[in-house]
C-alpha positions in Angstrom: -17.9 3.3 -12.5 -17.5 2.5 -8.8 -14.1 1.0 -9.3 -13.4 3.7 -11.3 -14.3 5.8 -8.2 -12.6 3.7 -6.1 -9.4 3.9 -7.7 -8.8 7.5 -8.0 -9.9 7.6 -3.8 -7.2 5.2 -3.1 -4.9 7.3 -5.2 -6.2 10.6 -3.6 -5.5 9.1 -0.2 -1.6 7.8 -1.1 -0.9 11.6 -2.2 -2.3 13.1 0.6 -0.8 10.9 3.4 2.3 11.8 1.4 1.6 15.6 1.3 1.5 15.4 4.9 4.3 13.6 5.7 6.2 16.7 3.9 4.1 19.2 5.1 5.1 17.6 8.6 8.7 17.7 7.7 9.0 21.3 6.5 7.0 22.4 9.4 9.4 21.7 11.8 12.2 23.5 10.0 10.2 26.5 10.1 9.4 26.1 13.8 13.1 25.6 14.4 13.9 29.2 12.4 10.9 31.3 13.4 11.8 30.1 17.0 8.4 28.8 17.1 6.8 25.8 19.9 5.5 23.0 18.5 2.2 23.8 19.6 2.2 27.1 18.0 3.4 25.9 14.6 1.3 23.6 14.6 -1.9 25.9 14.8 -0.2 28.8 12.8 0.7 26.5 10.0 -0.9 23.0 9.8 -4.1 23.7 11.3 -4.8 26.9 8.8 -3.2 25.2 6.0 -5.1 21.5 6.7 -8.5 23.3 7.5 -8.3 24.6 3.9 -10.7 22.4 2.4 -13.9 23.2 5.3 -12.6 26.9 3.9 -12.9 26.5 0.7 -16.5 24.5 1.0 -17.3 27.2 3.2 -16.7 29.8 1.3 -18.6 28.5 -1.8 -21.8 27.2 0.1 -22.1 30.6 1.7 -22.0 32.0 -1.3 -24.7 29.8 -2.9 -26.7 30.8 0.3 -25.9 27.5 1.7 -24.8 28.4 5.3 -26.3 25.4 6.7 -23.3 23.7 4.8 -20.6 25.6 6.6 -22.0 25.4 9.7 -22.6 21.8 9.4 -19.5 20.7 8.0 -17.6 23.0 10.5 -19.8 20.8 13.5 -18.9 17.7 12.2 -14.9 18.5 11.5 -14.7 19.5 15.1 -16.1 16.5 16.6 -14.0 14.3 14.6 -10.6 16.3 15.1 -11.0 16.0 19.0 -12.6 12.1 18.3 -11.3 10.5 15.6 -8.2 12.5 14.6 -6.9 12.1 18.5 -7.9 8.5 19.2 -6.7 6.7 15.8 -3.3 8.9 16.6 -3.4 7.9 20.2 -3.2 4.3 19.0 0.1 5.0 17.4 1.6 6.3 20.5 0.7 7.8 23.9 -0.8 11.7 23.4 0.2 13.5 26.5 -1.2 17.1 27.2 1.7 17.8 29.3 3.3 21.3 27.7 1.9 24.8 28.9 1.2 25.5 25.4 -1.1 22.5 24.8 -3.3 23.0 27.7 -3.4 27.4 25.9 -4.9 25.6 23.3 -7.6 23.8 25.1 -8.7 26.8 27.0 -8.7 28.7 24.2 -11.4 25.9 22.9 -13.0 25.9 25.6 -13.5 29.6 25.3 -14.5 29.2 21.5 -16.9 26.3 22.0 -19.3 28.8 23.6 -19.7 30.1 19.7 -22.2 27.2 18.4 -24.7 28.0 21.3 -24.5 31.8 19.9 -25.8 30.7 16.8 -28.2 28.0 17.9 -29.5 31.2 19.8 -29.7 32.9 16.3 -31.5 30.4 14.6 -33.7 30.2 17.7 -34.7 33.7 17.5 -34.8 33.9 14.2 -37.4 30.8 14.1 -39.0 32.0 16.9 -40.0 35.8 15.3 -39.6 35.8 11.6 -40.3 39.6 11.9 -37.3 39.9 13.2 -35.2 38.3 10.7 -33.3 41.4 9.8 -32.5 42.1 13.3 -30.7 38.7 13.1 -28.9 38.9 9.9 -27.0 42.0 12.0 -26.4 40.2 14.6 -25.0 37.3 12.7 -22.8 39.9 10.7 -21.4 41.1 13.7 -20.6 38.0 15.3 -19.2 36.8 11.7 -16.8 39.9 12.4 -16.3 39.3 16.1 -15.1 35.6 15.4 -12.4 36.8 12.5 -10.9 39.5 15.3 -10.7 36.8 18.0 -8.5 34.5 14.9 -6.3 37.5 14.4 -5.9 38.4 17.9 -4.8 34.6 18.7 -2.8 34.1 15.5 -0.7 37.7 16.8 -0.3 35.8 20.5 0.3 32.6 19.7 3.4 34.3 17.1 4.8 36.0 20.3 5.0 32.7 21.9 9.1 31.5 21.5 9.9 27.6 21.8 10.7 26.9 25.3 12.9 23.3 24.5 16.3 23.0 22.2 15.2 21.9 18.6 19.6 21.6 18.1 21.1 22.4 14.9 20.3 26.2 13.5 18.0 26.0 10.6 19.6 28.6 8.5 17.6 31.1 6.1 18.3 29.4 3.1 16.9 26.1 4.7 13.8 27.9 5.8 13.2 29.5 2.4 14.0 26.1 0.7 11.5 23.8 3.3 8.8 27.1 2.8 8.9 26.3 -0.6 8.3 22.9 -0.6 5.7 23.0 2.3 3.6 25.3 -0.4 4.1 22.8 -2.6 2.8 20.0 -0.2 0.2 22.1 0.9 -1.2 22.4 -2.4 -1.2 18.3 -3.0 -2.4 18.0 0.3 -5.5 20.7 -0.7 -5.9 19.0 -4.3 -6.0 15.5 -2.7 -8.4 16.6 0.0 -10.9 17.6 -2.6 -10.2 14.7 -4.9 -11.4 12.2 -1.6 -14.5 14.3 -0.9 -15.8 14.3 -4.8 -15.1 11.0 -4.9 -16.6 10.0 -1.5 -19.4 11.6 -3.1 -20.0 10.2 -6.3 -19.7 6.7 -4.6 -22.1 7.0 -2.6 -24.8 8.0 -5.0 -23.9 5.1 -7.2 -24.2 3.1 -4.3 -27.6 4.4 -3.8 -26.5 6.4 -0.1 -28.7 9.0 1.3 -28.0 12.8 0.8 -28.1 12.9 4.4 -25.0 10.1 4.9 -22.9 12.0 2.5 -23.4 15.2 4.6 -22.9 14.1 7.7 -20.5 11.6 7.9 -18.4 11.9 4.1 -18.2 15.2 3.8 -17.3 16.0 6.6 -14.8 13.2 7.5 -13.2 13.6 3.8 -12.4 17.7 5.2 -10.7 16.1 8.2 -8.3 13.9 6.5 -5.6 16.3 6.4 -5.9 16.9 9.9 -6.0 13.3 11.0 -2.8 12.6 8.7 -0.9 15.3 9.6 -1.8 14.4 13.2 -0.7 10.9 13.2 2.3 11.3 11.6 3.8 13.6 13.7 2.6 11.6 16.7 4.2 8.9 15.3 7.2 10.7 14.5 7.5 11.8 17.8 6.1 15.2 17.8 3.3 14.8 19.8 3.2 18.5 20.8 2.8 19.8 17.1 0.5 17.1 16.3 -1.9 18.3 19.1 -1.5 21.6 18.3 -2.7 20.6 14.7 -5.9 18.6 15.8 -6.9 21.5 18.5 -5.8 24.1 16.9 -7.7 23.0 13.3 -10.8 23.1 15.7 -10.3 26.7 16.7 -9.7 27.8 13.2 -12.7 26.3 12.0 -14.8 28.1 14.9 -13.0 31.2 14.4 -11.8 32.2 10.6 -13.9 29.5 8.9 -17.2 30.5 10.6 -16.4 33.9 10.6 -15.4 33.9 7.0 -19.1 32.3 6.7 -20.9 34.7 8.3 -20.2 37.9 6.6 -20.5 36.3 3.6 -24.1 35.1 4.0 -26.1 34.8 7.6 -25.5 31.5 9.4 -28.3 29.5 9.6 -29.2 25.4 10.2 -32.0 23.4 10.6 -32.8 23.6 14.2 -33.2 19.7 14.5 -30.0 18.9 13.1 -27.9 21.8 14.4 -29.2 21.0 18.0 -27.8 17.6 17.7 -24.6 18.5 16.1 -23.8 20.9 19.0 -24.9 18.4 21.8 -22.2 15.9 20.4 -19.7 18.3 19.9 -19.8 19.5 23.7 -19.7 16.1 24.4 -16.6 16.0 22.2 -14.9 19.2 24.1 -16.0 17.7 27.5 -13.8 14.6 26.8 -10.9 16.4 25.7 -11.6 18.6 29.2 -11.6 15.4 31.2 -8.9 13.9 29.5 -6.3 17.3 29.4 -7.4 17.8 33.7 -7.9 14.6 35.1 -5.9 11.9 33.1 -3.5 14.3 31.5 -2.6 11.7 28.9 -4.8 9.6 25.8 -3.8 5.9 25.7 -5.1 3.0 24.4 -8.2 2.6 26.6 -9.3 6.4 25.9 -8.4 5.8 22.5 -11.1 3.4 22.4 -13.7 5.6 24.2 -13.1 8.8 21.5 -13.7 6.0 18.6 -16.4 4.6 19.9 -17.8 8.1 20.7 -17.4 9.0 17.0 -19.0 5.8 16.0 -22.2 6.8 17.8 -22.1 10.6 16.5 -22.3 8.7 12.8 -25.0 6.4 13.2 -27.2 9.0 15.0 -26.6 11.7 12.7 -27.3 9.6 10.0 -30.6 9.0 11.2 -31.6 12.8 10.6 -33.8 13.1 8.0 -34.0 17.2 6.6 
């Protein structure tokens, strides 16, 4: 049975590092067309379309009035897109943050990180006076509302944004409709796959005898990311640094933005306090490195490489030693 398991992960992975790869390919045509930066395209269309899977989990653990889920899962994507996702593809080649449109994104992060501590207040308050629990539910439906206005009112400006460098050759409309079609197509492999590693990510670790509280925080939420981390690395390896950037940032702002929102009005956002408090802390710590990375070294190499890796090694153990 674990084989078993094991075989249709392997499989799962092959199809979605190959999803990817197209979804890469046909996401440059449509930059080219639409007159698009890298950056922006990469955000518009590979960070919503790779932060599909937190979505859809989202969406159905809010509805099973299982918020702490989203909010979790949403925690732990973030950390790894700005840890994992940038140091495994800054050992394929030197990530620069060197475009105007890269260091947008990381203010606009910056901006957004502020969003967990709102909710940590929540739950706070919430914990604090259960009297008062109504009161709170509002206040979570309006920011649930608040955060999907701030992802429309970004999506609108980062569409106004035109490329700033020659892409070359003319896509024409006939290439754009023809690599839109196929990037739908990818993008539903890349979705199915997704899902296929987290089930099975799942299912091996209870026949392995794993903790509820591994698969949460470390499988779940590192099977959600995949798409983001193989999306990333190819196009960092393909040379397109600034659209693979623009993915692994931008991914991080969707899922603070439409994916928490999305949450929220649904059902009220709410985490155990222990666990959220320590999923935000290493978060932070996860924005604060890309902050002194982006200002002061302006590049990620090898060495830093190391130092996200190792931060995300740490985030695992320790979060696997939460017990709910």
């Amino acid at each position: 049975m674990v084989a078993e398991q094991i075989a249709i992960l392997t499989v799962s992975l092959l199809v979605l590092a190959r999803s990817a790869q197209v979804l890469n390919d046909k996401a440059i045509v449509l930059a080219r067309f639409f007159k698009i930066g890298e950056a922006a395209i990469g955000f518009l269309l590979l960070s919503v379309a790779t932060s599909l899977p937190e979505l859809a989990i989202s969406i159905m653990a809010a509805l099973k009035g299982e918020s702490s889920i989203s909010v979790g899962n949403v925690l732990g994507a973030n950390t790894s897109d700005l840890t994992l996702v940038l140091g495994i593809s800054a050992l394929l080649g030197t990530v620069a943050f060197t475009s105007k449109e890269t260091r947008k994104l990381a203010k606009i992060l910056l901006l957004a990180s502020a969003i967990p501590i709102v909710i940590l207040a929540l739950n706070f308050g919430r914990a604090w006076s259960p009297a008062l629990a109504g009161i709170f539910e509002v206040l979570n439906s309006i920011t649930g509302i608040g955060l999907l206005a701030c992802f429309a009112a970004y999506a609108y400006f980062v569409l106004r944004e035109e490329i700033t460098e020659d892409y070359g050759e003319k896509v024409t409309a006939k290439q754009a409709v023809s690599s839109a079609f196929f990037f739908s197509i990818a993008l539903f492999f890349l979705v199915a796959s997704s899902n296929l590693v987290v089930d099975s990510a799942i299912m091996i670790s209870e026949l392995m005898g794993l903790s509820k509280s591994v698969v949460a925080a470390t499988i779940i939420s590192l099977g959600t990311t995949l798409p983001e981390l193989t999306v990333t690395a190819i196009a960092v390896r393909g040379k397109h640094k600034e659209l693979g950037i623009g993915n692994a940032i931008g991914s991080c702002i969707v899922n603070l933005t439409l994916i928490l929102g999305t949450s929220a009005v649904l059902n009220p956002l709410a985490a155990n306090l222990t666990a959220f408090m320590v999923l935000v802390f290493f978060y932070l710590g996860a924005v604060s490195l890309l902050w002194y990375l982006v200002l002061k070294r302006g590049r990620i190499g090898r060495g830093e490489a190391a130092i996200l890796l190792g931060y995300y090694a740490t985030f695992v153990f320790l979060s696997t030693q939460i017990r709910i």
